[in-house]
Short mmCIF file of the C-alpha atoms (twelve columns), coordinates in Angstrom:
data_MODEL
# 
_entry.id   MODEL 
# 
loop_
_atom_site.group_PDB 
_atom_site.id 
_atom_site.type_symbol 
_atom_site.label_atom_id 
_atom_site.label_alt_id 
_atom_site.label_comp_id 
_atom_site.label_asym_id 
_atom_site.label_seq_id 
_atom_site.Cartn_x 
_atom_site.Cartn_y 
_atom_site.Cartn_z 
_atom_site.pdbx_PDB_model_num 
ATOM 1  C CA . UNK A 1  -6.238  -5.391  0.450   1 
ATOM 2  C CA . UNK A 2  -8.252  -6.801  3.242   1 
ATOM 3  C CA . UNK A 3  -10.797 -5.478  6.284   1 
ATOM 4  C CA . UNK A 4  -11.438 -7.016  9.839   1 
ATOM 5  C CA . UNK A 5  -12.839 -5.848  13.193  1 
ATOM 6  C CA . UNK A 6  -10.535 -6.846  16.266  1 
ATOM 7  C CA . UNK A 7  -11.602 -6.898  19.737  1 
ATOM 8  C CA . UNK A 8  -15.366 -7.377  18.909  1 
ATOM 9  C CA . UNK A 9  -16.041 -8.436  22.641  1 
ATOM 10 C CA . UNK A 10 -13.852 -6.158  24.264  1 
ATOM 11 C CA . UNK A 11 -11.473 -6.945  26.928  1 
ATOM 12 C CA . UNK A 12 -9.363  -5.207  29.587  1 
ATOM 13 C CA . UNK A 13 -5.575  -4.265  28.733  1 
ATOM 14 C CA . UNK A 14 -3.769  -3.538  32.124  1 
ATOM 15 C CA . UNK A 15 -1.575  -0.311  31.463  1 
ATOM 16 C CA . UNK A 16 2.004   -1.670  30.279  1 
ATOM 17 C CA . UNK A 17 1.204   -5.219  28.960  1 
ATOM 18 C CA . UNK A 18 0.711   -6.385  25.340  1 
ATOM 19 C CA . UNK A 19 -1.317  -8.646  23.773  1 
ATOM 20 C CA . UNK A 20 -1.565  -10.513 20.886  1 
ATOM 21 C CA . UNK A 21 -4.910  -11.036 18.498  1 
ATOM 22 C CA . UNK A 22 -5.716  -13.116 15.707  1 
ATOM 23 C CA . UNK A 23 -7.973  -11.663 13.149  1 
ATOM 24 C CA . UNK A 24 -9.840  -13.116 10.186  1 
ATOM 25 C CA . UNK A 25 -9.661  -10.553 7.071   1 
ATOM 26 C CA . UNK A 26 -11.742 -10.017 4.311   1 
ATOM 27 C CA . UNK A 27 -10.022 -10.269 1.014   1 
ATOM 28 C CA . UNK A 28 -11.524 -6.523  -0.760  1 
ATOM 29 C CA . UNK A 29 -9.238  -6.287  -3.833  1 
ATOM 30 C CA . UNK A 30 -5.990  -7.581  -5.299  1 
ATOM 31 C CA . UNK A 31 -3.215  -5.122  -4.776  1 
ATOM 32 C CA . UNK A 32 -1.940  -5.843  -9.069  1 
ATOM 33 C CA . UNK A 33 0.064   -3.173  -9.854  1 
ATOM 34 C CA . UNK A 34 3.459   -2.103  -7.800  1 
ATOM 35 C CA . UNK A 35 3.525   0.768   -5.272  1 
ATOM 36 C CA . UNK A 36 2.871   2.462   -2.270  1 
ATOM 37 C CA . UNK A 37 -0.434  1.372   -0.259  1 
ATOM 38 C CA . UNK A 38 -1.592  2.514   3.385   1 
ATOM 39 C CA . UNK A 39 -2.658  0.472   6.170   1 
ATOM 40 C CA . UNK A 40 -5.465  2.518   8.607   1 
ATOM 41 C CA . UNK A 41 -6.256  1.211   11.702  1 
ATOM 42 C CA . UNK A 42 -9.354  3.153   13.539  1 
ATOM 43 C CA . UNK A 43 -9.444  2.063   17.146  1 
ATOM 44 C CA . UNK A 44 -10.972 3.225   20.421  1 
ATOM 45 C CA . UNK A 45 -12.117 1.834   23.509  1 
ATOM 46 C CA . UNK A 46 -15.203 1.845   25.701  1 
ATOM 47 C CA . UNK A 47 -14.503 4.984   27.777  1 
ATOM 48 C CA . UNK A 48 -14.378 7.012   24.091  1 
ATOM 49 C CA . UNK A 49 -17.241 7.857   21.779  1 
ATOM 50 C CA . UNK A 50 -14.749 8.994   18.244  1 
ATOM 51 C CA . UNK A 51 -12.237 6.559   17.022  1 
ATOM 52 C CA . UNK A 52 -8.253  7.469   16.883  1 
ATOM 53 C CA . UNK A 53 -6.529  6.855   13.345  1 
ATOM 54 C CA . UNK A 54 -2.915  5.817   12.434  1 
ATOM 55 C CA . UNK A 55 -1.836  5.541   8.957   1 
ATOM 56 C CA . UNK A 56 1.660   3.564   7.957   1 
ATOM 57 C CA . UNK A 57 2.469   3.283   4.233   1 
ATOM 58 C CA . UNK A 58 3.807   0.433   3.382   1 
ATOM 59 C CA . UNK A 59 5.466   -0.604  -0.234  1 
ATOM 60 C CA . UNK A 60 4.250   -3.723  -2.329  1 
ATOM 61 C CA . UNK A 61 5.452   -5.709  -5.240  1 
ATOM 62 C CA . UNK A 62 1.863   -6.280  -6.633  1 
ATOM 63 C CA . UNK A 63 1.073   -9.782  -7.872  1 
ATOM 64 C CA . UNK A 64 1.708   -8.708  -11.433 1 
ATOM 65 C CA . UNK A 65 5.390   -8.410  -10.308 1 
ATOM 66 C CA . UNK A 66 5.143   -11.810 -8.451  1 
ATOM 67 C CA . UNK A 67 3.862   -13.831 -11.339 1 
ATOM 68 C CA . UNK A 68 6.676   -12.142 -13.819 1 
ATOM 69 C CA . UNK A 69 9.320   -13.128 -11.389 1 
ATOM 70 C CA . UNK A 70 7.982   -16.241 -11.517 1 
ATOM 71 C CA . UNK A 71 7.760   -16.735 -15.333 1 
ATOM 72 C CA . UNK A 72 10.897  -15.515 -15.428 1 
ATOM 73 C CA . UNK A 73 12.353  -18.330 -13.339 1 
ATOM 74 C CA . UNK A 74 10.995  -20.910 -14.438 1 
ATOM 75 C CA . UNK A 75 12.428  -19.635 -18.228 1 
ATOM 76 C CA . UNK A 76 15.825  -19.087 -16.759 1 
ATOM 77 C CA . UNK A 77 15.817  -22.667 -15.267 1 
ATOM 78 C CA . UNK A 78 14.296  -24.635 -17.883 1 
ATOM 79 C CA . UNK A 79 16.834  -22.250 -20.670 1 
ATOM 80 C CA . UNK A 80 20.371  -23.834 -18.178 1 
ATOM 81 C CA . UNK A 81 18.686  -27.017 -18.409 1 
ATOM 82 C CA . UNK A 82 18.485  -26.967 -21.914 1 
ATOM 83 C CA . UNK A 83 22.140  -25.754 -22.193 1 
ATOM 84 C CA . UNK A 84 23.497  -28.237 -19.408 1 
ATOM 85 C CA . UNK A 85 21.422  -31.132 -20.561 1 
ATOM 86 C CA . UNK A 86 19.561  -30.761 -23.799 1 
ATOM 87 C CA . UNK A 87 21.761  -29.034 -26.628 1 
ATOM 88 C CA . UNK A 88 23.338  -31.740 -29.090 1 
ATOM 89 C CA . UNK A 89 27.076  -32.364 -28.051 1 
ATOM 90 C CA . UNK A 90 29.308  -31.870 -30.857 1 
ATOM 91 C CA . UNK A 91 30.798  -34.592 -32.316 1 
ATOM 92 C CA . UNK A 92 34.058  -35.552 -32.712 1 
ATOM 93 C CA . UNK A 93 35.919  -35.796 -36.334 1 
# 
């Protein structure tokens, strides 16, 4: 989970065009565990004095998900290399 500010200098926006803006974010906290998180955005611009809000939820794994889907395969891998490579062929009588 991360915060920014965008737009610090303002800028006009013609009606009907788009723009693009980079912005650097500030790591808060992890998101760990799996589930449903929601992204806020309070704008306005220089005409208004109280901020509009939208709200999207969004679903994430979690990094504890990431890191056990990892483990897992690197396990699976290095358990068909074993079986391909590793195991002791049987010999012939």
């Amino acid at each position: 989970m991360a915060q920014g500010e965008l737009n610090e200098a303002s800028s006009v926006i013609l009606p009907e065009t788009n723009r693009n803006y980079e912005v650097a974010m500030r790591t808060v906290s992890q998101a760990w565990l799996p589930g449903r998180y929601m992204v806020s955005i309070n704008y306005r611009d220089e005409t208004q004095e109280n901020f509009q809000a939208v709200h999207q939820t969004i679903w994430q794994a979690g990094a504890v998900v990431v890191w056990v889907a990892m483990v897992l395969a690197i396990l699976s891998t290095a358990g068909l290399a074993w079986w391909l490579f590793g195991r002791r062929r049987k010999r012939r009588r």
